[in-house]
Structure formats: C-alpha cells, structure tokens
C-alpha atoms as an extended CHARMM CRD file, in Angstrom:
* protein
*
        75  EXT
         1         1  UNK       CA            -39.0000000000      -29.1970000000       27.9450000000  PROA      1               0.0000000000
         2         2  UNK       CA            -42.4070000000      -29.8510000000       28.1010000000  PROA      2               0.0000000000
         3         3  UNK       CA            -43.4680000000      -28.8200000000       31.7660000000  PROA      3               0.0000000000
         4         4  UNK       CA            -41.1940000000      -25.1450000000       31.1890000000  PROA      4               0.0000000000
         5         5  UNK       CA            -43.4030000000      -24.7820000000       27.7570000000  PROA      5               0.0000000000
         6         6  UNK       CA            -46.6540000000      -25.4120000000       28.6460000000  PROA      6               0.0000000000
         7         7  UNK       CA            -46.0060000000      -23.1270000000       31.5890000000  PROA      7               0.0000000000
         8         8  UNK       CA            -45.1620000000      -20.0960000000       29.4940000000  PROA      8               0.0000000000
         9         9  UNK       CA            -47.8740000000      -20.8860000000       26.8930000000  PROA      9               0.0000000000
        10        10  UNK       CA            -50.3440000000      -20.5200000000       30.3020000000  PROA      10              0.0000000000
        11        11  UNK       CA            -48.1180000000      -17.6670000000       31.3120000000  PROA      11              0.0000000000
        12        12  UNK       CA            -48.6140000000      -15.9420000000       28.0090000000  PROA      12              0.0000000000
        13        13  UNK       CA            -52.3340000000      -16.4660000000       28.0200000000  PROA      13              0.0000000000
        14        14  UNK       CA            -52.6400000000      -15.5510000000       31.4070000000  PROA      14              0.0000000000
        15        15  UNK       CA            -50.7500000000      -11.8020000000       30.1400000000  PROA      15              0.0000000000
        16        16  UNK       CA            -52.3020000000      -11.7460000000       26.6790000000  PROA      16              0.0000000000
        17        17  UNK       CA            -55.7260000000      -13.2160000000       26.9560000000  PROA      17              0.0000000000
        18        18  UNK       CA            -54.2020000000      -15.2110000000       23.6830000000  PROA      18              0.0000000000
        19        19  UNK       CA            -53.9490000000      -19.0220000000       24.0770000000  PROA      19              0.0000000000
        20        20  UNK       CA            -51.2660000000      -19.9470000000       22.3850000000  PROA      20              0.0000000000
        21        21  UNK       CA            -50.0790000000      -24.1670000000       21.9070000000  PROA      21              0.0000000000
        22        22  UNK       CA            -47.0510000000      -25.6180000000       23.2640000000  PROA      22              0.0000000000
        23        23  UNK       CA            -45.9900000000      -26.6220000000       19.2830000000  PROA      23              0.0000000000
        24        24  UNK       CA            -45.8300000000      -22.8500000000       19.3140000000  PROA      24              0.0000000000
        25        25  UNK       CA            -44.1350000000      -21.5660000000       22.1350000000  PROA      25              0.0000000000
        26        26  UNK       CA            -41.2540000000      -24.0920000000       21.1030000000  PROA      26              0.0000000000
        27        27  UNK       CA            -40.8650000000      -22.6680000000       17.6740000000  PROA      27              0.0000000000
        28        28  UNK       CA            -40.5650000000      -19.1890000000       19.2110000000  PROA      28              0.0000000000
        29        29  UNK       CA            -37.8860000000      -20.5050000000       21.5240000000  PROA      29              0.0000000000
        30        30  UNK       CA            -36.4980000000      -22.0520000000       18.6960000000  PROA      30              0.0000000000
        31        31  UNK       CA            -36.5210000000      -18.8170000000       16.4970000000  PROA      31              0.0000000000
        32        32  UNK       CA            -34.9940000000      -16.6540000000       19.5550000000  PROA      32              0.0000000000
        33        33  UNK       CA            -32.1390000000      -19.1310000000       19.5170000000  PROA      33              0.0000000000
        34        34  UNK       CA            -33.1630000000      -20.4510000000       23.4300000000  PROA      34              0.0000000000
        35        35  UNK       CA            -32.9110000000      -23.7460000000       24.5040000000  PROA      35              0.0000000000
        36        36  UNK       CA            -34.0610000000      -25.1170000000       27.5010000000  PROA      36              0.0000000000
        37        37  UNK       CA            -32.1940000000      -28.2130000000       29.8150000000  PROA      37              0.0000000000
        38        38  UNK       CA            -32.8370000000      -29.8040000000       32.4570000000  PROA      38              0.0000000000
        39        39  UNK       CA            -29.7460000000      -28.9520000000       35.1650000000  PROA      39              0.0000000000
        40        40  UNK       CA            -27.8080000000      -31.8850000000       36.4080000000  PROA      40              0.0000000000
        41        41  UNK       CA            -27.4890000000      -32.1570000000       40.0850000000  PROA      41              0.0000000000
        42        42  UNK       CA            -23.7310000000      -32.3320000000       40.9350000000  PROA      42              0.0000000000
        43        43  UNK       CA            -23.4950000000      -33.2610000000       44.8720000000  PROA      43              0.0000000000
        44        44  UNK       CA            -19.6020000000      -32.2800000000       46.0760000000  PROA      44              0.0000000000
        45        45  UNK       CA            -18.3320000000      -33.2790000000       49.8100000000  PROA      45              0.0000000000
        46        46  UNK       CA            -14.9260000000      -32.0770000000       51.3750000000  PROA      46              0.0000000000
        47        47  UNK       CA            -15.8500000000      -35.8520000000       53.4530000000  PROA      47              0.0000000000
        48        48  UNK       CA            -12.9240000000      -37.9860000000       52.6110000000  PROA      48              0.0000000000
        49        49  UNK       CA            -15.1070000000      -41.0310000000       53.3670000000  PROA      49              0.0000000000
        50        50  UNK       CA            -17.7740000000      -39.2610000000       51.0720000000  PROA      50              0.0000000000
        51        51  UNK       CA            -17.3140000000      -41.9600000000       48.2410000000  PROA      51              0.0000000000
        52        52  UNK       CA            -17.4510000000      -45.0020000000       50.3790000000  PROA      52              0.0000000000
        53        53  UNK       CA            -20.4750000000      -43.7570000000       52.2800000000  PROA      53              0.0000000000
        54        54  UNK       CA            -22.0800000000      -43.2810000000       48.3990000000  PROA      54              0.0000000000
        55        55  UNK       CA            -21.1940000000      -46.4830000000       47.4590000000  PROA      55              0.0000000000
        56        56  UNK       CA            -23.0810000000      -47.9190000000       51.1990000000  PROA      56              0.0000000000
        57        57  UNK       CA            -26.0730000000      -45.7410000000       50.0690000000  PROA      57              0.0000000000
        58        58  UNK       CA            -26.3440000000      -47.1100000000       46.9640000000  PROA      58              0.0000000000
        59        59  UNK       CA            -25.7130000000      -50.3630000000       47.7550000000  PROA      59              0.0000000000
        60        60  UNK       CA            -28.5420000000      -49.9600000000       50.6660000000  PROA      60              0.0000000000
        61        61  UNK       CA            -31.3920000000      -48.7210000000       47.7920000000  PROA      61              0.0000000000
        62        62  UNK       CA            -30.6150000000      -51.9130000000       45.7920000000  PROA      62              0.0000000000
        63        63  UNK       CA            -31.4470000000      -54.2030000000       48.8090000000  PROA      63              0.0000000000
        64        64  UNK       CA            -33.8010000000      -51.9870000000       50.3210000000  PROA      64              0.0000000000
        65        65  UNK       CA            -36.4910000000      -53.1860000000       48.4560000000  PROA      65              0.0000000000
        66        66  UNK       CA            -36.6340000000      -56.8410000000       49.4520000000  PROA      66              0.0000000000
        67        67  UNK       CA            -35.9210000000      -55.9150000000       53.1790000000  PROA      67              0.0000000000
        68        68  UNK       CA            -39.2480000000      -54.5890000000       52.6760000000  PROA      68              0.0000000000
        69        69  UNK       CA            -40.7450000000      -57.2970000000       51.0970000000  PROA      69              0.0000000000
        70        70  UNK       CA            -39.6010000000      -59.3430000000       54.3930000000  PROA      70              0.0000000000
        71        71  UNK       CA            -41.4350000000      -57.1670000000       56.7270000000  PROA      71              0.0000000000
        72        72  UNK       CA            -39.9620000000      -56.4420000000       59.9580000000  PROA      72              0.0000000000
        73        73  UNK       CA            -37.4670000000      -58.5160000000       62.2390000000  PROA      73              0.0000000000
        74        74  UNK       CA            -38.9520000000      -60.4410000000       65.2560000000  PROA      74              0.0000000000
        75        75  UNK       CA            -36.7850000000      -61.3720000000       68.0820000000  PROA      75              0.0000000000
C-alpha cells in the first residue's frame, strides 16, 4: 500500500498546496472504508500443453542461473 499512498498524499499536495503524511492518507482510507490490494496476476491458456510448457519454464529459471555461472559452450 505504500507506493498507492504516498502517491495520493503527493497527489493531494500537488491539488491542495497541503502536504499531508502517508500515516494520514491511510487513516482517511481507513475511515472511508477503502482498502487497497495488490491484484494477482492470473495467466489462462486454451494451450492443452500450456501446463507442461509451465512446468519446462519453471524448471528452466531454476537452472538458469548456474548455466550462467558456466559461461558459454565451446565446441
């Protein structure tokens, strides 16, 4: 929450000429009954080999970082 209020408290300063602290802007959230959260990305594919090709990604970024390590191949 912290980025989204310290961007309206500059927001409202910016409008008001009032600088106002993010301790503040929360407890006005707060009292208006808002709440602020961070959406969850939900990725979706009609691919029926989508799961398997997840699981090779993933499997890849674990690994990935000692193939680095190694440098590149010479034949």
């Amino acid at each position: 929450m912290g980025c989204l209020v310290r961007d309206i408290a500059k927001e409202i300063e910016k409008e008001s000429g009032i600088k106002i602290s993010k301790s503040h802007v929360e407890r006005i959230l707060d009292e208006l009954g808002l709440s602020y959260k961070r959406p969850k990305l939900h990725v979706r594919s009609d691919d029926p080999n989508y799961s398997r090709k997840k699981r090779e990604v993933h499997n890849y970024k674990q690994i990935a970082p000692a193939l680095q390590k190694r440098g590149p191949c010479s034949i």
